[in-house]
C-alpha positions as CSV (number, residue, x, y, z in Angstrom):
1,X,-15.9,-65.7,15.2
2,X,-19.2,-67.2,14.2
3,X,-22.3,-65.3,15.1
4,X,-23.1,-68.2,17.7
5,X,-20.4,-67.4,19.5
6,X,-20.9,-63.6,19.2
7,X,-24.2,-63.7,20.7
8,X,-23.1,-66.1,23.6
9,X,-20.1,-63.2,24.2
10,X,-22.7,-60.4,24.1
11,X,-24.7,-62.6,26.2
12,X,-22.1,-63.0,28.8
13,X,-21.1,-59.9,28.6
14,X,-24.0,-57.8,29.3
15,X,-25.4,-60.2,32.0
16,X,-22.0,-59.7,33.9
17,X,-22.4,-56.2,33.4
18,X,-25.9,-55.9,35.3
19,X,-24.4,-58.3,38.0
20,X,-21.8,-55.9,38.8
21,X,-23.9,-52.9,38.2
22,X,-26.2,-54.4,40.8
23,X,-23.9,-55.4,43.0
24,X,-22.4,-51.4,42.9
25,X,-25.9,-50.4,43.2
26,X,-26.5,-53.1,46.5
27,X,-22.8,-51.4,47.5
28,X,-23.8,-47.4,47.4
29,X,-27.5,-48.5,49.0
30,X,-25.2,-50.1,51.8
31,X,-23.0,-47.1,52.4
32,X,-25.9,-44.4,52.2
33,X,-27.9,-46.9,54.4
34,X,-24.4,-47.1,56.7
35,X,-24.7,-42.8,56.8
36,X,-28.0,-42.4,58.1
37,X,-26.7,-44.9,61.5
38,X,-27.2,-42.8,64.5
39,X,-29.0,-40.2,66.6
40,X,-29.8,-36.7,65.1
41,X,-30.7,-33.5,66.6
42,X,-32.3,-30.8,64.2
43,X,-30.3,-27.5,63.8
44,X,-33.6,-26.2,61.8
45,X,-37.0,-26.7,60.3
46,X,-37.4,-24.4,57.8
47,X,-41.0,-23.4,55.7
48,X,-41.0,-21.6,53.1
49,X,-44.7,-20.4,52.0
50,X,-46.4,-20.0,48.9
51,X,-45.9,-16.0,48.9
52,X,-42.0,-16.4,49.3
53,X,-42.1,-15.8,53.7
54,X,-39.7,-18.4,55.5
55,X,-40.3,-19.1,59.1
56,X,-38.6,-21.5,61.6
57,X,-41.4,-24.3,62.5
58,X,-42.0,-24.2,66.1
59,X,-41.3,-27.3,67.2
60,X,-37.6,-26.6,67.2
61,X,-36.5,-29.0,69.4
62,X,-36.4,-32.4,67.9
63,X,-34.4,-35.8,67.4
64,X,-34.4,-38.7,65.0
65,X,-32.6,-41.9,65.4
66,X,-31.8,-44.2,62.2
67,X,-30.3,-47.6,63.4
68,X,-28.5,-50.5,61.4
69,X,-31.7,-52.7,61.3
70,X,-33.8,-50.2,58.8
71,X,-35.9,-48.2,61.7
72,X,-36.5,-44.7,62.6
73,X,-37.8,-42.9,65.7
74,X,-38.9,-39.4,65.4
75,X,-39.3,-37.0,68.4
76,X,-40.3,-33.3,68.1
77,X,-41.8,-30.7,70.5
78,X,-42.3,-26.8,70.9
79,X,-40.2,-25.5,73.6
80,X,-42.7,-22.8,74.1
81,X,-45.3,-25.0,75.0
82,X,-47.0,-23.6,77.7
83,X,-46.8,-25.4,81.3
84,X,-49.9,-27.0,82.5
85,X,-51.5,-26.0,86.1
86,X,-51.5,-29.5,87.1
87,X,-49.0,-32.1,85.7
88,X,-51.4,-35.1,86.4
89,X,-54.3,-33.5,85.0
90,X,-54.2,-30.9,82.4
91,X,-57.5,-29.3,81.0
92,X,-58.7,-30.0,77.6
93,X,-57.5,-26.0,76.3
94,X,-53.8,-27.0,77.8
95,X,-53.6,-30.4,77.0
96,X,-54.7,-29.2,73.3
97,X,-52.3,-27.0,72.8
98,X,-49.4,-28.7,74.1
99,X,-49.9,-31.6,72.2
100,X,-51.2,-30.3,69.0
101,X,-49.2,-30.5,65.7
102,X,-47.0,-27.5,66.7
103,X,-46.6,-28.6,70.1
104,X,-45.5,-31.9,70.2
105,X,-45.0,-34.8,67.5
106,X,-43.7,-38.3,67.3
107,X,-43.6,-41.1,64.9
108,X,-41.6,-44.7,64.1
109,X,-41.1,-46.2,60.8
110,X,-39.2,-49.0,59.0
111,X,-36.7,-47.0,56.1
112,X,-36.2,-47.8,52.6
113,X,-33.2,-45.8,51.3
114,X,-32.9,-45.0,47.6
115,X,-29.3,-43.8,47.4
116,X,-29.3,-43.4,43.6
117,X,-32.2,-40.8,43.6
118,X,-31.8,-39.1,47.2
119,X,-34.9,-40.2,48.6
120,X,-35.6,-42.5,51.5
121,X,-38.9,-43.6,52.7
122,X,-40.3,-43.7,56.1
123,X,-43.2,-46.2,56.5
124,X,-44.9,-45.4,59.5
125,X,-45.8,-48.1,61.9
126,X,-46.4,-46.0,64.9
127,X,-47.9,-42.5,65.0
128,X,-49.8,-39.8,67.2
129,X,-52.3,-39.8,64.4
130,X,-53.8,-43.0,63.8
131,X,-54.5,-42.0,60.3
132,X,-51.0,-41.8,59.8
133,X,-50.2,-45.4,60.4
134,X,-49.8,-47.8,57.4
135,X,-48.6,-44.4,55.2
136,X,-45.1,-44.0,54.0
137,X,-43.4,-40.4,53.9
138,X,-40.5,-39.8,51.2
139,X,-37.8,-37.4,52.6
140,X,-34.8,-36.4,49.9
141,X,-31.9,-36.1,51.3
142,X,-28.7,-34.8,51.1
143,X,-25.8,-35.8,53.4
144,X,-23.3,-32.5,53.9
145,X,-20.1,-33.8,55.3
146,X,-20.3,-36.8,57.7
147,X,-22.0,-35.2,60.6
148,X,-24.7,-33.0,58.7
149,X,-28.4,-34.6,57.0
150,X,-30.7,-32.3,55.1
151,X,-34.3,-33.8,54.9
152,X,-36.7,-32.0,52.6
153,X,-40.4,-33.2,53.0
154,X,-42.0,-34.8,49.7
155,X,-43.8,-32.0,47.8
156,X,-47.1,-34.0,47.7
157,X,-47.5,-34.3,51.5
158,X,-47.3,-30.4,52.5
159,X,-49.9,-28.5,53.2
160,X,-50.9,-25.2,50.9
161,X,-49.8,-22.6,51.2
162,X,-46.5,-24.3,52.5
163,X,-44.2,-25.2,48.8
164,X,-41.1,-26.3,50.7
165,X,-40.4,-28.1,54.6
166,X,-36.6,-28.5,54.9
167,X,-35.1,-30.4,58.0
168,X,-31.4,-29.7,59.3
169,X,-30.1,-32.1,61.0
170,X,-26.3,-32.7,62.9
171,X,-25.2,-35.9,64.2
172,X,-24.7,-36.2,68.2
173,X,-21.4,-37.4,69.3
174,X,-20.5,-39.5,71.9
């Protein structure tokens, strides 16, 4: 075989090799994308704090939906929140601390999945905080079973002295 024709082979050879690596790659982003597909409801928010302590966030109630078009709606609240005096007009104290971080929280966002490294990405288009519009939050993930999501929150975006936010998830059925 002359070298010519060696190199074309090589040639050949590897670019088929990225085209059905990236095709694999385009497969498993497909099937991860295909897991996340439905409505969640959290089984647990766990904190762990820079001194070793664990506690259960307090806004234990919460939902997220992933859907097949590459969105996500978040939905959280305290079910402690206290009730207000009036439901059409709460004071500034109630309406504060029913709607505070810990009280009550919501947010949309396109998703970008990255199967290979277990992260996906959350860029925010709709938020309680303004600020937090146009920002994108990384979550890694691990999928346990099926019906079970594990979203840890990026290391970068907690707040000291907070080292690790874990979110359980299980998948509602019909």
């Amino acid at each position: 075989m002359t070298d010519m024709r060696r190199r074309v082979v090589f040639t050949v050879a590897v670019a088929l090799a990225a085209v059905l690596s990236s095709t694999a790659h385009a497969q498993s982003e497909d099937a991860t994308a295909k897991q996340f597909v439905g409505l969640w409801r959290q089984v647990s928010r766990t904190q762990r704090f820079a001194d070793g302590t664990t506690r259960q966030h307090p806004s234990s109630v919460a939902n997220v939906i992933y859907t097949d078009t590459g969105h996500m709606w978040y939905v959280a609240m305290n079910p402690n929140r206290p009730q207000w005096k009036s439901a059409t007009a709460p004071t500034d104290s109630e309406m504060k601390s029913t709607i505070g971080n810990e009280g009550f929280y919501a947010y949309c966002a396109t998703v970008e999945i990255h199967a290979r490294e277990g992260f996906v990405f959350h860029h925010v288009v709709i938020d309680k905080v303004p600020n937090s519009v146009g920002i994108s939050r990384k979550r890694w993930f691990t999928f346990q079973g099926p019906n079970r999501l594990s979203l840890r929150i990026d290391t970068p975006e907690l707040t000291s002295p907070i080292v690790e936010d874990t979110l359980v998830w299980e998948r509602v059925q019909k």
